[in-house]
C-alpha positions as CSV (number, residue, x, y, z in Angstrom):
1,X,39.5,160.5,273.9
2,X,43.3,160.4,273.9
3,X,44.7,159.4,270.2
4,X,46.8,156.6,269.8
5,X,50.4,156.3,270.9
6,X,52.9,157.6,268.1
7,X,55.7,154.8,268.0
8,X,59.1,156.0,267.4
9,X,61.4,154.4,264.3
10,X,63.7,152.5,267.0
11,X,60.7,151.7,269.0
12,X,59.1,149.7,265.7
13,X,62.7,148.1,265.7
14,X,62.9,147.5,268.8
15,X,59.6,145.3,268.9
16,X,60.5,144.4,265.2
17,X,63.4,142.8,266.8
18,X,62.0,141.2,269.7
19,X,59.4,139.1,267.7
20,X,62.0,138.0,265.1
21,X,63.7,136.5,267.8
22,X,61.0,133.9,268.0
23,X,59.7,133.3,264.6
24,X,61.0,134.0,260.9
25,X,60.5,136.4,258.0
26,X,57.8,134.3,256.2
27,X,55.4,134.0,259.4
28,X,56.2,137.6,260.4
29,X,54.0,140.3,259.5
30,X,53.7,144.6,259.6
31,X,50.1,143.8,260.8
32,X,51.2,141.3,263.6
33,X,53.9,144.0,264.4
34,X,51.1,146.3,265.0
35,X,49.1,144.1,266.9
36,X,51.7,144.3,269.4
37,X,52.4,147.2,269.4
38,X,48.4,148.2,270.0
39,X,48.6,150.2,266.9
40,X,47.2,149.6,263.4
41,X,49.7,148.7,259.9
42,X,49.2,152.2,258.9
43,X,50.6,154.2,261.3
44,X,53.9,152.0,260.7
45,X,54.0,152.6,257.0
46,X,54.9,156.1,257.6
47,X,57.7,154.7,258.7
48,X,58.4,151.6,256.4
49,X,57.3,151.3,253.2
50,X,56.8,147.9,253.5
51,X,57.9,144.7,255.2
52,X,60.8,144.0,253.0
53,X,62.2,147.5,253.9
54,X,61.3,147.2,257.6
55,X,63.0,143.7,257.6
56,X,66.5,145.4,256.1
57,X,66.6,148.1,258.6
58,X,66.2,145.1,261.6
59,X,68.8,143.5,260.0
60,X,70.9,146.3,259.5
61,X,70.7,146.8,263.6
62,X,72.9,143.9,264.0
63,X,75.7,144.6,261.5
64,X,75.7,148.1,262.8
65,X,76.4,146.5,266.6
66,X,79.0,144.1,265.0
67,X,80.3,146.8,263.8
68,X,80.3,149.0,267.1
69,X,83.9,149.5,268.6
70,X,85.6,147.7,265.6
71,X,89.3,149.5,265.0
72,X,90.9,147.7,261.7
73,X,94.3,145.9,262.9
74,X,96.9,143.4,261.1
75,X,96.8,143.6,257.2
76,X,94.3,143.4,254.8
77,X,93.6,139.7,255.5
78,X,93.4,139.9,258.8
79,X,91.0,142.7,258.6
80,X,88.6,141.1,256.4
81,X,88.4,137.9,258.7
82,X,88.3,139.5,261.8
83,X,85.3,141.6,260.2
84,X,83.7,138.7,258.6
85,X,83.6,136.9,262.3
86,X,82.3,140.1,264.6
87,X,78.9,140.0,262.0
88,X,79.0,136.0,262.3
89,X,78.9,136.4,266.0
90,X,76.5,139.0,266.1
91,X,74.1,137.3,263.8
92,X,75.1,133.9,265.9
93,X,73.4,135.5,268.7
94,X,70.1,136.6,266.4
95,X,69.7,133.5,264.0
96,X,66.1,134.3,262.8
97,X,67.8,137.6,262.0
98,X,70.6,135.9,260.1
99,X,68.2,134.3,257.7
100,X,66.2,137.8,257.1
101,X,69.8,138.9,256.1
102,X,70.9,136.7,254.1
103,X,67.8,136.9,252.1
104,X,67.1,140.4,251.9
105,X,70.3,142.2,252.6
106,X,70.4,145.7,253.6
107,X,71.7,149.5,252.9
108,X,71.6,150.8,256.0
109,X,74.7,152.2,257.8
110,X,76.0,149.0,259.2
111,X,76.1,147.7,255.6
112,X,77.8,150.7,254.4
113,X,80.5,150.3,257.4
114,X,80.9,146.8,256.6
115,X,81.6,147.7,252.8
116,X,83.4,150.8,253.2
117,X,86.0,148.7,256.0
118,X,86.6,145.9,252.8
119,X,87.1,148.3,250.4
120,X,89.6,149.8,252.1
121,X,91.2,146.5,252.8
122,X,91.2,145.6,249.4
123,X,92.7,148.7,247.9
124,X,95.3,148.1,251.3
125,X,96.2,144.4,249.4
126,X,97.5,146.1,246.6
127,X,94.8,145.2,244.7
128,X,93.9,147.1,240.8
129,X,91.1,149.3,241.5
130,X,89.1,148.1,238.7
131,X,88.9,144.7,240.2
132,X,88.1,145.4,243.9
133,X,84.1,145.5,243.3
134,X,83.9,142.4,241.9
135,X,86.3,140.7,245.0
136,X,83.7,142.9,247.1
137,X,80.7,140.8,245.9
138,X,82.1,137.6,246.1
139,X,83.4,137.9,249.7
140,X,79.7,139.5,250.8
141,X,78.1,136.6,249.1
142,X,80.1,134.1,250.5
143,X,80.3,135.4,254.1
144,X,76.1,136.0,253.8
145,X,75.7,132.8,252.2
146,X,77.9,131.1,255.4
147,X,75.9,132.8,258.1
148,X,72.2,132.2,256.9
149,X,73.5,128.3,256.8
150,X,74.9,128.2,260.1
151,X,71.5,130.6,261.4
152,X,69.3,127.4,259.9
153,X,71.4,124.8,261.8
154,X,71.2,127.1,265.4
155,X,67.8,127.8,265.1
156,X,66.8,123.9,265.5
157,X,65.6,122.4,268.6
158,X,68.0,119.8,270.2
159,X,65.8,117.1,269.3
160,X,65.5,118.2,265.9
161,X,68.9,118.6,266.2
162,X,69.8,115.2,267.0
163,X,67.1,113.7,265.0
164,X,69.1,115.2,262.0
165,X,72.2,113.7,263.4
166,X,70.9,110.3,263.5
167,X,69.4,110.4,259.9
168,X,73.3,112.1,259.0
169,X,74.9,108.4,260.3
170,X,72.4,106.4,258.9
171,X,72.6,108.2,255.5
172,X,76.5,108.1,256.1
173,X,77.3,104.7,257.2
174,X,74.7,102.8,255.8
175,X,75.6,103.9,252.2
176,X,75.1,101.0,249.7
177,X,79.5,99.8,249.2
178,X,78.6,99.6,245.6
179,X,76.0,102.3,244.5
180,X,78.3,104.7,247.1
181,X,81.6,103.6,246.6
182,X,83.4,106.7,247.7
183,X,80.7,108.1,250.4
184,X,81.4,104.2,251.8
185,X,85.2,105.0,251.6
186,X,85.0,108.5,253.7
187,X,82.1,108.0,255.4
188,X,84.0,107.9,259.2
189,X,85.8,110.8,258.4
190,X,82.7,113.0,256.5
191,X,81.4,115.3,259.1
192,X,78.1,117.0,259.3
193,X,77.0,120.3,258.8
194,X,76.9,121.2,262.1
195,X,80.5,120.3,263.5
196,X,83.0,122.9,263.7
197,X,81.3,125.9,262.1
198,X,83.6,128.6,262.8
199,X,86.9,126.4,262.0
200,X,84.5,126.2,258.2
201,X,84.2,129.4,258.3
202,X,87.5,130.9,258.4
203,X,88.8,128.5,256.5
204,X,86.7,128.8,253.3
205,X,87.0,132.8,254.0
206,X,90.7,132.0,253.8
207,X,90.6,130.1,250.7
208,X,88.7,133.3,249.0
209,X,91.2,135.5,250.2
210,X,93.9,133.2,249.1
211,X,92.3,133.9,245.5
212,X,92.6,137.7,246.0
213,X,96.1,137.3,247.2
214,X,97.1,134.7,244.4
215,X,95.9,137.6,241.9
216,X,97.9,140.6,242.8
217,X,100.9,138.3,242.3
């Protein structure tokens, strides 16, 4: 009787992948992933030591494509955004994947790229050494933070979508004048979560960078 298939590491990403695509971190499972793969949860924790660590390396996959061809241009603003928007895009087109990195992270390659490229541009602004970790963290929380919100908003059906819309004007522009007096006064011009995510994006990016900037001076 032949033994059972041996299933490469990229193969168990590969499927790893595919059925993220379609459901999130909390319903997926190492034993579901083995069900597919016609093989039992043992034979994949030679590989992973668990699902936390197999969920990092899936998630690492897609930093290290955002990261594939990237060539640092422009100064160390420009670096740091343009960075910060090939991993949004990437993770754009892999929300469920977006979520398992923003709440697990990863130390894989593509997260060591995606460090190693701001460090650089930090120490590039002029920057003291002994304060570039710290900037490091807060732009990696911020820009992690950003793309798990925007992967929760994607991820919704359109009528969920529009459902959420609805309850947005009601909420809005039904606000009691005198319980809400300032929602009431703003409330044509508040916009919802889900309008004009990248122009968000760069702009609060830009607003942290501002703050690096506005300490080297």
């Amino acid at each position: 009787m032949a033994g059972r298939r041996r299933w490469s590491t990229e193969e168990i990403l590969d499927t790893a992948e595919e059925l993220l695509r379609t459901s999130d971190a909390e319903s997926f499972s190492v034993r579901k992933l083995a069900a597919v793969l016609g093989t039992d949860s043992s034979s994949l924790y030679r590989h992973f030591r668990n699902k936390t660590e197999l969920l990092r390396a899936v998630a690492d996959r897609i930093i290290l494509a955002a990261m594939d061809g990237y060539r640092p241009e422009g100064d160390w603003k420009q670096r740091i955004t343009t960075l910060a928007l090939r991993v949004r895009e990437a993770f754009g087109q892999h929300p469920q994947l977006a979520a398992v990195w923003g709440r697990y992270a990863s130390g894989g390659t593509g997260s060591r790229l995606v460090m190693e490229e701001v460090l650089q541009a930090l120490r590039a602004s002029g920057l003291p050494d002994a304060q570039i970790p710290a900037h490091l963290h807060r732009i990696t929380v911020l820009v992690a933070a950003l793309i798990a919100s925007e992967a929760g908003i994607s991820t919704l059906t359109p009528e969920e979508y529009e459902q959420g819309m609805e309850l947005f004007r009601v909420a809005v522009l039904g606000a009691d004048p005198e319980r809400f007096p300032a929602l009431t006064h703003f409330a044509r011009d508040v916009r919802p979560l889900g309008a004009d995510r990248r122009a968000a994006f760069e702009e609060i990016l830009a607003v942290q960078l501002a703050h690096v900037e506005a300490v080297i001076h």
